[in-house]
Wavefront OBJ file of the C-alpha trace (Angstrom):
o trace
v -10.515 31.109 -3.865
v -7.444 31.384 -2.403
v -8.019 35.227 -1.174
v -10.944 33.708 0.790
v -9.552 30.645 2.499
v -7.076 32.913 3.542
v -10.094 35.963 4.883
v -11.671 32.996 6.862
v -8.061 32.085 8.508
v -7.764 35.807 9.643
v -11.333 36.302 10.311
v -13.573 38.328 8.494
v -17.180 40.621 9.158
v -19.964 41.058 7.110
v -21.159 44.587 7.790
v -23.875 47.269 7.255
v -23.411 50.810 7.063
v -26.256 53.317 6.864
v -25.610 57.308 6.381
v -26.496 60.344 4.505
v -23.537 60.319 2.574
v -22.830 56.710 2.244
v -19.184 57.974 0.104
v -17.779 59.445 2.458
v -17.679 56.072 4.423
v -16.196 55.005 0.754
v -13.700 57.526 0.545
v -12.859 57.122 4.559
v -11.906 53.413 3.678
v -9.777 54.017 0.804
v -7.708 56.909 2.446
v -7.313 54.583 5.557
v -6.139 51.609 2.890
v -9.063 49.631 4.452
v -9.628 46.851 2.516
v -13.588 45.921 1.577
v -15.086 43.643 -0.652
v -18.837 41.871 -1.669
v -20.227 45.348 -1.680
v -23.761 45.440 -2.069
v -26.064 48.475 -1.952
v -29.708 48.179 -0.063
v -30.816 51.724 -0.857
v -29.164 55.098 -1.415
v -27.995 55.411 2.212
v -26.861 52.021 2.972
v -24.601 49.086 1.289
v -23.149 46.079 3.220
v -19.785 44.742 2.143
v -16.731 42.180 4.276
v -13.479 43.250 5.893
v -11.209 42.293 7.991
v -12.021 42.300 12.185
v -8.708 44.625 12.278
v -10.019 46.887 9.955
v -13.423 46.958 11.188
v -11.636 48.093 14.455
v -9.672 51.120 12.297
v -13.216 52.424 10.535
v -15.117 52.634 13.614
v -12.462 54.840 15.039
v -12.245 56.446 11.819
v -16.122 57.149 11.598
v -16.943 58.482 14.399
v -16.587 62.001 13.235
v -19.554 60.852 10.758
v -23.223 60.547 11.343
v -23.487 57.003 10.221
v -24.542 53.667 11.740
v -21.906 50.715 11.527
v -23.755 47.141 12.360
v -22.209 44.121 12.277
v -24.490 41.392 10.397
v -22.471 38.408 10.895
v -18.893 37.042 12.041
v -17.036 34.398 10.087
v -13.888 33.118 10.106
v -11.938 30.572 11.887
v -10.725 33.376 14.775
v -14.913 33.538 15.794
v -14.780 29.514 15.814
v -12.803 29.085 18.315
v -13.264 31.701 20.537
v -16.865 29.687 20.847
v -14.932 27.331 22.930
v -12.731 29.422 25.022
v -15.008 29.096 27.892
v -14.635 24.755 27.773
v -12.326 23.888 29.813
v -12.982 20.233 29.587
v -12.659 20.312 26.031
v -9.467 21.651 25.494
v -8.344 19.836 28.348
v -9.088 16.710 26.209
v -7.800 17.865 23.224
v -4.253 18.542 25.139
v -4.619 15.210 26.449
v -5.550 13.638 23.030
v -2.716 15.468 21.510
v 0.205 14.175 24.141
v -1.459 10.600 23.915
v -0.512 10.422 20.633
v 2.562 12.080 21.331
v 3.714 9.424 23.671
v 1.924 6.511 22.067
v 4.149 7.110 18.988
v 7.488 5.833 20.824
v 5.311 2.489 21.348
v 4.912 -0.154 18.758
v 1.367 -0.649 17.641
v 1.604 -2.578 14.508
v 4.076 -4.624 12.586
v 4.726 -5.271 9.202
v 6.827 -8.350 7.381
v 8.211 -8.324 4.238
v 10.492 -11.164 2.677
v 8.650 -14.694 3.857
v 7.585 -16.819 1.616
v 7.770 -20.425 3.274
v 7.571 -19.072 6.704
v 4.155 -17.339 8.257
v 4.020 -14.449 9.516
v 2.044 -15.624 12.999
v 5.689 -17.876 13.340
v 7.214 -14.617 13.544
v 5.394 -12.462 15.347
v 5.330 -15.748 17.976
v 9.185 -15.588 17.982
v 9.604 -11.638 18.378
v 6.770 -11.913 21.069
v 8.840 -14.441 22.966
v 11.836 -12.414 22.580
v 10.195 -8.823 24.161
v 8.503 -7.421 21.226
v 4.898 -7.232 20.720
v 2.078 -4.499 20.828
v 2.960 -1.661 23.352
v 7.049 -2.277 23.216
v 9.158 0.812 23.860
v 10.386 1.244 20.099
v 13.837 3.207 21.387
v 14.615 0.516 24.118
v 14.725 -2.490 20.968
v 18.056 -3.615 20.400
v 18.454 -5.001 16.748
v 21.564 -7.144 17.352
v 20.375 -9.146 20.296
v 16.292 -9.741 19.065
v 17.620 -10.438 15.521
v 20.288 -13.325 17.590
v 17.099 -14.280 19.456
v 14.508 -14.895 16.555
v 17.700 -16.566 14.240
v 18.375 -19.441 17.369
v 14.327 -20.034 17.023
v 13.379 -19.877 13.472
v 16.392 -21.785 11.445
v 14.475 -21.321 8.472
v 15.794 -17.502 8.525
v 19.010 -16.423 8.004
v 19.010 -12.553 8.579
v 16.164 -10.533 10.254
v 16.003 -6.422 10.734
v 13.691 -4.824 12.839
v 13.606 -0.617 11.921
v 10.721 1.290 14.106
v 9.125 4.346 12.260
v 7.176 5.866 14.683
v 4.390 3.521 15.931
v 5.432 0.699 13.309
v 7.644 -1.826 13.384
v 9.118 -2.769 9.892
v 10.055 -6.620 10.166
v 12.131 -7.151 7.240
v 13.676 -11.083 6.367
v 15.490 -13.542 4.242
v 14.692 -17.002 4.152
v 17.828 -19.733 4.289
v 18.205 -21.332 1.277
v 19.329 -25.088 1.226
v 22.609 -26.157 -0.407
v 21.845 -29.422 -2.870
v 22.876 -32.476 -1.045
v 26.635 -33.382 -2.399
v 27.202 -36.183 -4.864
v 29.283 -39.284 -3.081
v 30.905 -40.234 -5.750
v 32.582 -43.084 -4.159
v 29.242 -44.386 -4.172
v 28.341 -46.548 -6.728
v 24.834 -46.073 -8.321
v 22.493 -46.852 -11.335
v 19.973 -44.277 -13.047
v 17.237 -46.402 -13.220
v 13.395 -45.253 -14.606
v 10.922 -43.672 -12.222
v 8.554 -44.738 -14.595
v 7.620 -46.357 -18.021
v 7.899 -44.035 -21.176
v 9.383 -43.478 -24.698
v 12.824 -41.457 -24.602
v 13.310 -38.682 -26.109
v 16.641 -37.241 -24.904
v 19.531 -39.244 -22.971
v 22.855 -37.018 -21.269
v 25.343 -39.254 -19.624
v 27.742 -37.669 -17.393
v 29.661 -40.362 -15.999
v 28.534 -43.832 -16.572
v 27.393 -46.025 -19.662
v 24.654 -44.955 -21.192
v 22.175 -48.176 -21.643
v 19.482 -46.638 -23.623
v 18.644 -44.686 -26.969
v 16.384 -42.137 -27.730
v 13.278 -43.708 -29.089
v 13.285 -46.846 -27.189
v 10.404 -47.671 -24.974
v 11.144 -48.639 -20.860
v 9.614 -49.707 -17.974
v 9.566 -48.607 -14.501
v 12.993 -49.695 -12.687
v 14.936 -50.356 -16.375
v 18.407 -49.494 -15.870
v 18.951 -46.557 -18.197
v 22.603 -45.535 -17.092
v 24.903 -48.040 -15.325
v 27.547 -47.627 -12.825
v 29.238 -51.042 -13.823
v 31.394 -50.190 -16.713
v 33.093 -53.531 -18.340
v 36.940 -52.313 -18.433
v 37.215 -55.793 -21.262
v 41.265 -56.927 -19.724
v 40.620 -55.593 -16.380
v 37.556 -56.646 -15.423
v 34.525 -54.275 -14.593
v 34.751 -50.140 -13.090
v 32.200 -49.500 -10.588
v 31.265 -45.566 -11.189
v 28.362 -43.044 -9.506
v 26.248 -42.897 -12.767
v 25.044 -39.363 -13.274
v 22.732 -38.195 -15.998
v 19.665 -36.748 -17.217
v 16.843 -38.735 -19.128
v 14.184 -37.112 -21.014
v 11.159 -39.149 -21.671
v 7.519 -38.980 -23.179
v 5.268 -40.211 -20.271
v 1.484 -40.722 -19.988
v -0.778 -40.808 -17.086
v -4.356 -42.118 -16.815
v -6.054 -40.696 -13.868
v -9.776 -41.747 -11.905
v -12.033 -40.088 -9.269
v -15.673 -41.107 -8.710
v -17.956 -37.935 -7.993
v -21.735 -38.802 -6.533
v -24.269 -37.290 -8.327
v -26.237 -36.448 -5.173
v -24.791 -33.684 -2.884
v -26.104 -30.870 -0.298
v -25.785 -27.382 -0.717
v -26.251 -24.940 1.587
v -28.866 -22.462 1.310
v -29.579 -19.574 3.277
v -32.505 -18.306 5.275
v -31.443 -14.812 5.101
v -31.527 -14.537 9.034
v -28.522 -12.570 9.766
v -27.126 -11.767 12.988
v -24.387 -9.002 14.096
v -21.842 -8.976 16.552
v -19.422 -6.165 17.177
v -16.392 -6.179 19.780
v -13.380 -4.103 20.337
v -9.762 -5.060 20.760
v -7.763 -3.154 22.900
v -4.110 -3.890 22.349
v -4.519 -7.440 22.972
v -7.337 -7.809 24.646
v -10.588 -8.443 23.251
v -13.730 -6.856 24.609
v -16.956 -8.445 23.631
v -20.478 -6.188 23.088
v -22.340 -9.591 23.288
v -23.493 -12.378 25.664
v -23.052 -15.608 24.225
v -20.544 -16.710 21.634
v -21.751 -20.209 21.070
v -24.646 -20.698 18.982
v -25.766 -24.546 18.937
v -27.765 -26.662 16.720
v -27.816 -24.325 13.892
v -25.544 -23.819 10.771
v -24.219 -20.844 9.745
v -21.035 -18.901 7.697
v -19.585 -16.325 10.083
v -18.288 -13.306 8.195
v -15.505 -11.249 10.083
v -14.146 -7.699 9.754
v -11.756 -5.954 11.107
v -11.116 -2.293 10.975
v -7.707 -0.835 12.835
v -8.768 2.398 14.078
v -6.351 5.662 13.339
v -6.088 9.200 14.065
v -4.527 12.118 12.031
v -2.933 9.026 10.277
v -1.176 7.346 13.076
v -2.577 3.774 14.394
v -4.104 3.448 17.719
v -3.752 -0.225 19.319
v -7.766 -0.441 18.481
v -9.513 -2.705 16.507
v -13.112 -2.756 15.300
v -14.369 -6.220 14.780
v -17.492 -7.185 13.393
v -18.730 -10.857 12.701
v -21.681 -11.559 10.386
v -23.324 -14.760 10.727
v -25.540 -15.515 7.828
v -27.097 -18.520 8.847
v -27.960 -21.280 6.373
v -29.756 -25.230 6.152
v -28.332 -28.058 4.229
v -30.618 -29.251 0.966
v -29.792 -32.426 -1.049
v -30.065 -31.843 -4.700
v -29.139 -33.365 -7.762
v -25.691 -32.110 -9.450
v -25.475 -31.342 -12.264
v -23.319 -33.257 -14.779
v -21.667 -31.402 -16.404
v -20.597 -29.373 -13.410
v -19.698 -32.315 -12.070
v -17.611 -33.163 -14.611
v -15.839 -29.740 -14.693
v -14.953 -29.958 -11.007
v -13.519 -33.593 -11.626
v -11.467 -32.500 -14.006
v -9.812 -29.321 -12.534
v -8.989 -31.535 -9.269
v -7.552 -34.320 -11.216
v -5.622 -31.319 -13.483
v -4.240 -30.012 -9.895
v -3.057 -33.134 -8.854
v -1.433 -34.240 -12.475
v 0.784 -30.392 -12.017
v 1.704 -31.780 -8.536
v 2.577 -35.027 -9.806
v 4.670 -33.654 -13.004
v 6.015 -29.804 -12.067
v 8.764 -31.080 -10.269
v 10.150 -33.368 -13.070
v 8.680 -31.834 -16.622
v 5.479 -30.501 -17.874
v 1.795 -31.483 -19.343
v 1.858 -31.522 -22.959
v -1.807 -31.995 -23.499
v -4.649 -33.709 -21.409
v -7.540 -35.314 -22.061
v -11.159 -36.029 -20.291
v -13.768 -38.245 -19.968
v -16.441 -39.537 -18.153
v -19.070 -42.307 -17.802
v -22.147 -42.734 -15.118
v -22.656 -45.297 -13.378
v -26.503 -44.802 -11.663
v -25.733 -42.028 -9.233
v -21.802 -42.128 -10.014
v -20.023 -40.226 -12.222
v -16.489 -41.625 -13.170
v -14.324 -39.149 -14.579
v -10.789 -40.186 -16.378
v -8.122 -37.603 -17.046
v -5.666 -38.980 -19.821
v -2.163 -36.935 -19.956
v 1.169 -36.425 -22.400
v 4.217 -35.198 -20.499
v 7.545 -34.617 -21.204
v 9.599 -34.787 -17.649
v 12.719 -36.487 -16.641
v 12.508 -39.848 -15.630
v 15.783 -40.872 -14.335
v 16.626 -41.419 -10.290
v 19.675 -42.803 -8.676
v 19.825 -46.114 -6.962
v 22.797 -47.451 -5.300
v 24.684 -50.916 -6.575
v 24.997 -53.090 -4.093
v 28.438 -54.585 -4.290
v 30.610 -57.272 -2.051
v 31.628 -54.934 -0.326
v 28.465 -53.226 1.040
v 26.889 -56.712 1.529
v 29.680 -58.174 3.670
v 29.383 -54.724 5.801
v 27.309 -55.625 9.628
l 1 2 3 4 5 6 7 8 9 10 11 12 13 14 15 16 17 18 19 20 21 22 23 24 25 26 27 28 29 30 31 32 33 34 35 36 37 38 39 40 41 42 43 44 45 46 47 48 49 50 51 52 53 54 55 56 57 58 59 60 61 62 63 64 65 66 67 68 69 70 71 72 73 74 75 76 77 78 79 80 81 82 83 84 85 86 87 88 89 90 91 92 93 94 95 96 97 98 99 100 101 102 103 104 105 106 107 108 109 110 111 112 113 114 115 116 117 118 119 120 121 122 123 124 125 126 127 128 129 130 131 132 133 134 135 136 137 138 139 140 141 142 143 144 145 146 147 148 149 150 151 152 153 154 155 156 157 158 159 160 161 162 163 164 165 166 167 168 169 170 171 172 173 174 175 176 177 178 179 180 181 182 183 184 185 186 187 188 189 190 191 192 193 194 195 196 197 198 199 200 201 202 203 204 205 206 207 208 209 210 211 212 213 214 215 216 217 218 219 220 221 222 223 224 225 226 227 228 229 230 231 232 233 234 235 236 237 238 239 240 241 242 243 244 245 246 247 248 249 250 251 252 253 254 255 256 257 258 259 260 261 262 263 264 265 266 267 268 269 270 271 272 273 274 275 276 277 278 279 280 281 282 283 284 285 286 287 288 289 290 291 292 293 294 295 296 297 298 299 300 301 302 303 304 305 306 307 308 309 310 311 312 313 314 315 316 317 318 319 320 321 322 323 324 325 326 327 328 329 330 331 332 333 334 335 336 337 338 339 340 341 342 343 344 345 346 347 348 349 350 351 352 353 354 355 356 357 358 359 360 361 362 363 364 365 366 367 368 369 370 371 372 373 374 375 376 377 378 379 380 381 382 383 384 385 386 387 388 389 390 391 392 393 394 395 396 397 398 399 400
């Protein structure tokens, strides 16, 4: 395999040779150290076998001294390819022209890439490194890293360090988000943990302050559970920044109302193309009108970024779908009814709880009410319960 990829690189003929004394053609070949192969013999005077155009050259020098007839059958190879072309001027003016477009278009940047954002989008900074001289079509060797990565910091505070390395026709946009030191404890400030909300406790760690509760006692929203005011017996009362943790057991009982008759949308299977082209940043439309009024539809997009040989071209193929549809009122089912209740009640019980605890177990039911389905989600957390109120002493009510 590898013996022929490399005959076809060097060029190769396919040959017929017809004479008396077809050996002696043989024998001419191997005393010449002419190299022939796929020999195949027509009759007793003639074979046909492949060698190489240089030393088809060499045996019809060689054989001229015999009475034999050398025909070339066929010529393969890459060097008979191309010489097909020699003549097209326009084409290989093209292909030069290709070739040195690409050349030069890979000092430009042509597409970016960001790595490192969670909390910030990536159209935020692509905004603040357009407004500070890089977009599509930048020089890549004229960026300078210090002053853009000054630039984009003044404009996006959420960032604290930003890098910009060019590879060619990309632009590797590489960042760290700021992260926000916990606001500092006054504690010259006088404050209460009091309950966020009713529950049974399970788990009570005073840091400073008296402690006002015990595990296993039962509260209610806005019960003190570790006071500031500390009674000093001779010398009267201590006025502290109570700091703790409370554990608790905690239950929530949650209601939504879901109508049992809803629209769905249901498609005619009319289905309509659109195709346009983005150059850089401009956007070349291969249709008339945009707008379609008075009719529904989902519009499916696509984009393809064109390359070549591997390296991006500032070209986009778009292509939007629109799969046109009516509304139709039908009767939902209950039980998926019920189902999609409960998951958007479960969402919002995570949202309510994450940040303090977690769900122990939930629980769901439901009951209709003529077209109305009433869905109750019943929960058991565990989640900390305690927040920090200040005490409002002579002091800070005397203050203007």
């Amino acid at each position: 395999m590898l013996k022929e990829a490399v005959n076809r690189l060097r060029g190769q003929v396919r040959i017929r040779v017809e004479c008396a004394f077809p050996e002696r053609v043989l024998n001419l070949c191997s005393a010449r150290n002419l190299a022939f192969w796929d020999l195949a013999w027509e009759s007793p005077t003639a074979f046909t076998c492949r060698l190489s155009r240089q030393d088809l050259r060499v045996l019809r020098r060689s054989a001229e001294k015999l009475s034999c007839t050398i025909e070339v059958l066929r010529h393969e190879g890459a060097p008979y390819f191309f010489s097909r072309f020699r003549r097209r001027t326009a084409l290989w003016v093209g292909l030069v022209a290709c070739g040195l477009g690409l050349f030069l278009g890979s000092f430009f940047i042509w597409e970016f890439e960001i790595e490192g954002n969670t909390t910030v989008p990536d159209t935020a900074i692509l905004r603040a490194l357009e407004r500070s001289g890089v977009r599509r079509g930048t020089f890549g060797l004229s960026l300078d890293g210090e002053d853009l990565r000054n630039h984009v910091l003044l404009e996006l505070p959420q960032l604290c360090w930003l890098a910009v390395n060019v590879s060619g026709c990309r632009a590797h946009v590489q960042v760290r988000e700021r992260i926000d030191a916990p606001p500092l404890l006054n504690e010259a400030e006088p404050t209460n943990i009091v309950a966020r909300r009713g529950g049974l406790i399970l788990r009570v760690e005073a840091l400073d302050g008296v402690q006002c509760v015990l595990p296993g006692t039962a509260v209610i929203e806005g019960q003190i559970l570790i006071s500031g005011v500390e009674d000093m017996e001779t010398f009267g009362a201590r006025t502290a920044a109570g700091r703790g943790t409370v554990t608790a057991r905690t239950w929530y009982a949650l209601t939504t109302s879901v109508s049992l008759n809803g629209t769905e949308r249901q498609y005619t299977g009319e289905e309509t193309t659109r195709a346009a082209v983005v150059i850089g940043t401009r956007r070349i439309k291969f249709f008339a009108n945009s707008s379609i009024e008075d009719t529904k539809y989902d519009k499916i997009t696509k984009r393809t970024a064109c390359a070549l040989f591997g390296v991006p071209l500032p070209v986009t193929w778009v292509t939007e779908t629109l799969c046109f549809y009516e509304p139709v009122s039908v009767k939902r089912d209950i039980v998926a009814a019920e189902q999609a209740a409960e998951e958007a009640l479960t969402g919002y019980l995570h949202a309510l709880v994450e940040p303090y605890g977690e769900v122990k177990s939930t629980l769901c039911t439901s009951r209709q009410k003529g077209d109305v389905l009433e869905v109750t989600l019943t929960a058991e957390c565990v989640e900390s319960i305690g927040r920090s109120v200040p005490i409002l002493t002579e002091e800070a009510e005397n203050d203007p």
